[in-house]
N, C-alpha and C positions, 0 to 999 in steps of 0.2 A: 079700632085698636090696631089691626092691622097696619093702617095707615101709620098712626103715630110710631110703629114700631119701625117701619120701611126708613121712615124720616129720622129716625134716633141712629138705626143703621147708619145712614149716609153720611148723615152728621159727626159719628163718633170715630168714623174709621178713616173717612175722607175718599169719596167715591173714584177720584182720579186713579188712584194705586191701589183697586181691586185685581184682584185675578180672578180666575173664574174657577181654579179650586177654592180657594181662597173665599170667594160667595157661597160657593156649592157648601163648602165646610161650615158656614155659620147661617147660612138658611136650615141647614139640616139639626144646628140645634138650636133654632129659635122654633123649626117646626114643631121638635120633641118637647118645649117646654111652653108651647103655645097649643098645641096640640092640632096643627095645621094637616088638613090633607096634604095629599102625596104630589095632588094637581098645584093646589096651594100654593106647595113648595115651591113646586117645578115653576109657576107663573110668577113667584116673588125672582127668583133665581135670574130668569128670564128678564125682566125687567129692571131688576140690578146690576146685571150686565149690560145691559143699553144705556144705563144710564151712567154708567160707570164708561163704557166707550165714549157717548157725549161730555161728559167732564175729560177725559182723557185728549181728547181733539179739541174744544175749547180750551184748555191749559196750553196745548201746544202752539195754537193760531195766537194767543196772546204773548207767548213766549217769542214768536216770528215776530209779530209786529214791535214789540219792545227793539228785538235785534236789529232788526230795520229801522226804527227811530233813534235808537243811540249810533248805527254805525254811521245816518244822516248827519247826526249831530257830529259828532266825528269829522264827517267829514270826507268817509272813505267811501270811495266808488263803490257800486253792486256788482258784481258779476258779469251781467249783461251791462252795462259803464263800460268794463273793462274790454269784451268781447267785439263790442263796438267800435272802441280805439284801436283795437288790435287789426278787423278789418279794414280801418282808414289809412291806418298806416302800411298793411302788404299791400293795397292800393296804392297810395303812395312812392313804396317803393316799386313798383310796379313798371308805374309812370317815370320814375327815373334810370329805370336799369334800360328803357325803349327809347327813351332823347338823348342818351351815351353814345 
């Protein structure tokens, strides 16, 4: 029962945009209306914050990679592209302000 209730959680709320009042506040009345101990609680609590940070950082890695493939598709340099050019060329001019 327990289980099924953890997974109706997850499911109903959307684990990625937990807080952890936010947990604390609706463990504390699914405790009172399931009549969970006090350990119970704290162990659901506990575990739906972790799981709530792994959707939370999975959401974002896929959110990176998306970016990273449409600004591919695009077309537009990374960062590091860009940092790269940037050293070749004060190289570059480097070598030309010492043959002057």
């Amino acid at each position: 029962m327990l289980d099924l209730m953890k997974k109706g959680i997850l499911i109903g709320i959307g684990v990625a945009s937990l807080t952890k009042d936010r947990v604390e506040e609706l463990v504390e009345k699914i405790a009172e209306e399931s009549k969970l101990s006090e350990e119970e609680g704290r162990k659901l609590v506990k575990e739906l914050l972790e799981k709530s940070e792994e959707a939370r950082k999975e959401f974002q890695d896929q959110v990176e990679k998306s970016m990273q493939k449409a600004l591919k598709t695009m077309n537009i340099p990374s960062r590091e592209e860009l940092q790269d050019l940037k050293a070749r060329i004060e190289k570059l001019e480097g070598q030309t302000s010492v043959e002057e």
